[in-house]
C-alpha positions as CSV (number, residue, x, y, z in Angstrom):
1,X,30.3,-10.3,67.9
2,X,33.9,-9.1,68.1
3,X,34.8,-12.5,68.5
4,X,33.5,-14.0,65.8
5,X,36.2,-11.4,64.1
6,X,38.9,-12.5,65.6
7,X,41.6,-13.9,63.3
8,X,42.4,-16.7,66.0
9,X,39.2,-18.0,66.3
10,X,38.3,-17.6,62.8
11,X,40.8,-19.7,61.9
12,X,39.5,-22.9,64.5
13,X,38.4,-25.9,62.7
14,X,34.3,-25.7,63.1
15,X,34.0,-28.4,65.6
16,X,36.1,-26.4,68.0
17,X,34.7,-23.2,67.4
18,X,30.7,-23.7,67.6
19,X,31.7,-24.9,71.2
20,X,33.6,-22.2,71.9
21,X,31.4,-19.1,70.4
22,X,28.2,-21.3,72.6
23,X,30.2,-20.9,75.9
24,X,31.5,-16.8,74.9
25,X,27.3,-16.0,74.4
26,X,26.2,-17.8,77.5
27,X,28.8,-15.4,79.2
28,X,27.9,-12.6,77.0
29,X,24.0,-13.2,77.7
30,X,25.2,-13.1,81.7
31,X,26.4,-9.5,81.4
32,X,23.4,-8.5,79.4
33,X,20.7,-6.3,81.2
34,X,18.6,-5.7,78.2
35,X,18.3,-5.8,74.7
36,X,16.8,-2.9,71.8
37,X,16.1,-3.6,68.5
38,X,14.8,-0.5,66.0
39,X,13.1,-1.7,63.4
40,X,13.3,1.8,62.2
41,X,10.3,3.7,59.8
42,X,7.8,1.6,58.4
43,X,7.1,2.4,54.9
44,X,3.6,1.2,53.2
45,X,2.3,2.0,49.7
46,X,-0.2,5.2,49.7
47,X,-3.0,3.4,48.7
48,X,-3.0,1.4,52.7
49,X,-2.2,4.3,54.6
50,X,-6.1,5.1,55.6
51,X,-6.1,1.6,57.3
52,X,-2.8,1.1,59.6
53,X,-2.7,3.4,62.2
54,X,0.4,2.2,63.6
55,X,2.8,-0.7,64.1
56,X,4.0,-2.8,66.5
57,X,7.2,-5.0,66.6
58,X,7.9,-7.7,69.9
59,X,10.7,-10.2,69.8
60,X,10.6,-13.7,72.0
61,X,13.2,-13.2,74.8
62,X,14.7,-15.2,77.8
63,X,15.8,-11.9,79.7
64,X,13.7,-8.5,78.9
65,X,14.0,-6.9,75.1
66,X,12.9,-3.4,74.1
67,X,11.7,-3.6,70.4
68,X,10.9,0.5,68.4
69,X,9.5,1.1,64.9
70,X,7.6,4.0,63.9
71,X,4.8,4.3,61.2
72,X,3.2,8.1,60.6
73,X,3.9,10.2,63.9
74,X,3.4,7.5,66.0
75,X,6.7,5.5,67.5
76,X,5.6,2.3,68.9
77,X,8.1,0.9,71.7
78,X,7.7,-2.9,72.8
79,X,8.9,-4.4,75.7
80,X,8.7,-8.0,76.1
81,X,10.3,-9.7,79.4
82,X,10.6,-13.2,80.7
83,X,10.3,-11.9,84.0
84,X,6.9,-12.0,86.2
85,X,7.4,-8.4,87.7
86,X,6.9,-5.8,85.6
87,X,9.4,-3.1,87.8
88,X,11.2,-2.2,84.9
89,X,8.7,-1.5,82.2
90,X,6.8,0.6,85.0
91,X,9.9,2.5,85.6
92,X,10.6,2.9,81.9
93,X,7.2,4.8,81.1
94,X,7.3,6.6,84.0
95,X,10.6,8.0,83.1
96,X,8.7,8.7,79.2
97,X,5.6,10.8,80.9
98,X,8.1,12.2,83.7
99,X,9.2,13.7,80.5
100,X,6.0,15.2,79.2
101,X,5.8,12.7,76.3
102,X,2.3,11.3,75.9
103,X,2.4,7.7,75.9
104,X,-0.6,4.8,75.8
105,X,0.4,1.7,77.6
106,X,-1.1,-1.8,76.0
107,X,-0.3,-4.7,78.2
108,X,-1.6,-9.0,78.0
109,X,-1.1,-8.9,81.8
110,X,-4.1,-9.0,84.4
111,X,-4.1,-6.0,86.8
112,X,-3.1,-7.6,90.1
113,X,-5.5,-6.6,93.3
């Protein structure tokens, strides 16, 4: 992002810059471990509140992404990873119930023998 501020570049005639900004995030993705994104509270009119119990957000991701949003007293926290092993999420939530916190783990993966 702080590039895209930069008076220098700013100031680049499009066809030079779109090259230049693609080349800066492929570097910038290359020095990126993971993501988060907080959707923040989730606000719904009174009248729905007896039918959501909670909300969920995920994002589409070519590395690993960690998505929050709350609803009520419940903070939903989404992981989503283009990765086949599942190391760091383990290690995530285990550092959450290392912790005391009470946490329910939903997961599209098959429990491997």
């Amino acid at each position: 992002a702080g590039l895209e501020h930069n008076p220098f570049v700013r100031i680049l005639p499009l066809a030079l810059k779109d090259p230049v900004m693609h080349v800066a995030g492929r570097m910038s993705d290359d020095a990126v471990t993971v993501s988060l994104s907080n959707v923040g509270r989730v606000g719904m009119p009174g009248a729905l509140a007896p039918y959501i119990r909670k909300f969920d957000v995920f994002i589409s991701t070519g590395a690993l992404q960690i998505c929050s949003c709350s609803y009520g007293n419940i903070l939903s926290i989404g992981l989503t990873s283009a990765f086949q092993a599942t190391d760091v999420e383990r290690r995530f939530f285990r550092l959450l119930t290392g912790l005391g916190l009470p946490v329910t783990i939903a997961t599209n993966l098959e429990e491997s023998p």
